[in-house]
BADOBA-893557 format. One record per residue (C-alpha): x, y, z. Coordinates in steps of 0.5 Angstrom, whole numbers, plus 500, padded with zeros to 3 digits. Layout:
! residues N
((X; Y; Z))
...
This chain:
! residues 150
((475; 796; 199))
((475; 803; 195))
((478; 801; 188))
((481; 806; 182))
((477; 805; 177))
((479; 807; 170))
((479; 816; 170))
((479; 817; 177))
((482; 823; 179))
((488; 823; 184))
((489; 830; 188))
((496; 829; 191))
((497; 836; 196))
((501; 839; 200))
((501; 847; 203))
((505; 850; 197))
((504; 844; 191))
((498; 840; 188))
((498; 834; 183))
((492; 833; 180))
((492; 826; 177))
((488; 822; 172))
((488; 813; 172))
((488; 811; 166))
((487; 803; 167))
((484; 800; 172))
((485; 800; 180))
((490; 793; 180))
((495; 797; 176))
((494; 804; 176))
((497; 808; 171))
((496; 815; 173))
((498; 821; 168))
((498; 828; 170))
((493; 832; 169))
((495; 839; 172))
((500; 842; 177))
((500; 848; 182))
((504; 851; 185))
((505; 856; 190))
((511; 860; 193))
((511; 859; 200))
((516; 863; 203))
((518; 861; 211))
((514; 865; 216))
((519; 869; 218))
((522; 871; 210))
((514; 874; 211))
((514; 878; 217))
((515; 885; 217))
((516; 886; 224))
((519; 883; 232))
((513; 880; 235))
((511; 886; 239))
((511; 886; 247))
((505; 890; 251))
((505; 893; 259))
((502; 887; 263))
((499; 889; 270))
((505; 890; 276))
((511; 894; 275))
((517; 892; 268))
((512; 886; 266))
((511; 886; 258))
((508; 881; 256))
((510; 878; 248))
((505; 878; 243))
((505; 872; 237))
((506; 875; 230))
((501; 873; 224))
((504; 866; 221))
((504; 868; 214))
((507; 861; 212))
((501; 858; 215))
((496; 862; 213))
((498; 862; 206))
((497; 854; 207))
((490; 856; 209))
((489; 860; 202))
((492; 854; 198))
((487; 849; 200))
((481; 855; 198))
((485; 855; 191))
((484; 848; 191))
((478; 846; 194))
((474; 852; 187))
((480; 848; 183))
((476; 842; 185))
((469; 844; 184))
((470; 848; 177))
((473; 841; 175))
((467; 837; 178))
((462; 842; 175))
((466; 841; 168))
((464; 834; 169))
((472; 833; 168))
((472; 827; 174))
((467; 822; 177))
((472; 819; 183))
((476; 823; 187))
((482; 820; 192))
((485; 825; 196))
((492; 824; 198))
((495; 830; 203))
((498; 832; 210))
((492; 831; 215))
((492; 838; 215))
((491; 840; 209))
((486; 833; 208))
((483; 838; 214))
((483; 844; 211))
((480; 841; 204))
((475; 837; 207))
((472; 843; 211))
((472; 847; 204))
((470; 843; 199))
((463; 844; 196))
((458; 838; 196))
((459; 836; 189))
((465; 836; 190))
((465; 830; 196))
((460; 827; 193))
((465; 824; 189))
((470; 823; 194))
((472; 815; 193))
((477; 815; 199))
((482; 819; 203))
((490; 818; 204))
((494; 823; 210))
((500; 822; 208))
((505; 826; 204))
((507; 825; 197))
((508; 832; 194))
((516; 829; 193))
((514; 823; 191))
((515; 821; 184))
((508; 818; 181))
((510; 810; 180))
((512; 810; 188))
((505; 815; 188))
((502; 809; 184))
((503; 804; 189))
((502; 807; 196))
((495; 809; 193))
((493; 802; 190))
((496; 800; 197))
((493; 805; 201))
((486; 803; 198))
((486; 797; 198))
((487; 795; 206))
């Protein structure tokens, strides 16, 4: 059973926003206090495409077939996981954190979890794939003292 000790950091992240959280008491009542935000305007795909998908001659007569446009939307996700992961590392490098609870879509804790540096997942007490981006940080302090202890 992974516990929040007393300065542990929390990452809450989805694609477009990260909640970097420090507990200040210990992991049967965590209080966890914001130690920084980051956002990212991410506007949906097609607010970012210039162009149709384009359409290209197949073999036999009046075949076109479609061809799938950059998903700008998800791309962007991409880089912000990059931003986080440098993030993480810098802060981990300074000595700001010794434990890490990562709290992010599976997609996301994927992505992270492919781009962080080793000193970074040295650190690494535990991993929730959920959501809560949107959640306000009494209801996080719950799921992730639940989480952690099951």
């Amino acid at each position: 059973m992974t516990r929040l000790t007393n300065g542990a950091w929390v990452l809450i992240a989805d694609g477009e926003k990260a909640l970097f959280l420090e507990n200040q008491t210990d992991g049967e009542d965590p209080f966890l206090e914001v130690v920084r935000e980051k956002s990212q305007d991410n506007p949906s795909d097609g607010e970012q495409s210039a162009n149709r998908p384009g359409r290209m001659a197949d073999n036999g007569p009046g075949q076109r077939s479609a061809l799938d446009d950059t998903d700008w939307h998800e791309l962007a996700k991409e880089r912000f996981a990059d931003d986080l992961a440098e993030m993480l590392y810098k802060y981990a490098h300074d000595g700001k954190f010794e434990k890490l609870v990562l709290v992010a879509s599976p997609n996301i804790l994927g992505e992270l979890r492919a781009k962080m540096h080793q000193v970074v997942t040295d650190k690494v007490i535990g991993e929730i794939p959920k959501t809560l981006t949107n959640h306000p940080v009494p209801e996080i302090e719950d799921i992730v003292k639940n989480d952690l202890a099951a």
